[in-house]
N, C-alpha and C positions, 0 to 999 in steps of 0.2 A: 638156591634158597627156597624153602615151602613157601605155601602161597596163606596170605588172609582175605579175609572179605570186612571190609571197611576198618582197617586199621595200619597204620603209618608205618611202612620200611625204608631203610637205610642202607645203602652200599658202601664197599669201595675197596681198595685192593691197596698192598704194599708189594712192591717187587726188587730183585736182584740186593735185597740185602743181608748181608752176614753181621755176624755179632748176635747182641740180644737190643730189642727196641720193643715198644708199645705199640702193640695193634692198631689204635689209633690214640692219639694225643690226649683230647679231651671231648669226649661223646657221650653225656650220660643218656642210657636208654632205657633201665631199668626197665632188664627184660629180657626175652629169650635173643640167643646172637648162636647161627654159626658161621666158622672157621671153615675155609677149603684151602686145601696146599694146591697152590696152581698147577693144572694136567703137566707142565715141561719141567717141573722141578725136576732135578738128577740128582739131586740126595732130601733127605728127610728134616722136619723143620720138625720142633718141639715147643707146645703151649705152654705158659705153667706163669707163674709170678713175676717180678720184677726180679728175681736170684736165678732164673729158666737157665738151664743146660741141657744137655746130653744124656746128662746122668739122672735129673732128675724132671723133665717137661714131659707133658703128654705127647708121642711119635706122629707125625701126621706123614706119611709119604705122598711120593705124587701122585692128584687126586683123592685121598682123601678128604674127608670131611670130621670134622666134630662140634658136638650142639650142645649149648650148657645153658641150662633152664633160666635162668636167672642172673644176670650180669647187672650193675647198678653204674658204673662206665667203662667202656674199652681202654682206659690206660689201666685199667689192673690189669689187663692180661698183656702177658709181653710173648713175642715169640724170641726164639735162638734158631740160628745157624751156623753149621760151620762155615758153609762155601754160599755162595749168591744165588737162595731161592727165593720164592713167589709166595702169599696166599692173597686170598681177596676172604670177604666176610659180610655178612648178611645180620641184620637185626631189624628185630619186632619193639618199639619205642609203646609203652602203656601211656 
């Protein structure tokens, strides 16, 4: 996660889960968050909506990262998997 100087961050990670589920439950942060697919992932996890696939989420492989400016709370963004990967996540609360 980048760093701030006097402003509130947030953690925390999901692991070993396949299907599609919410990044987190109910967090509102309004405000910037990123996404990292944990370094031991063995296959590819995909960002995107409550409807996230394969077909259509943003690809994170392992070790990847992605930062999306503006988030208002972590249950809108769900991830997918096929098989049992990891991410953990990062957010800046205004």
């Amino acid at each position: 996660c980048w760093r701030w100087v006097n402003m509130a961050a947030l953690s925390g990670y999901n692991t070993l889960f396949s299907g599609s589920e919410p990044v987190e439950t109910d967090l509102p942060i309004n405000g910037l968050v990123e996404i990292h697919a944990l370094p031991g992932n063995g296959g590819v996890i995909y960002i995107g909506s409550s409807d996230v696939s394969a077909s259509n989420g943003f690809p994170l492989a392992a070790g990847e990262a992605l930062r999306i400016a503006f988030v208002s709370n972590l249950n809108q963004l769900y991830y997918y998997s096929p098989s049992p990967q990891g991410l953990s996540w990062c957010v800046r609360r205004l």
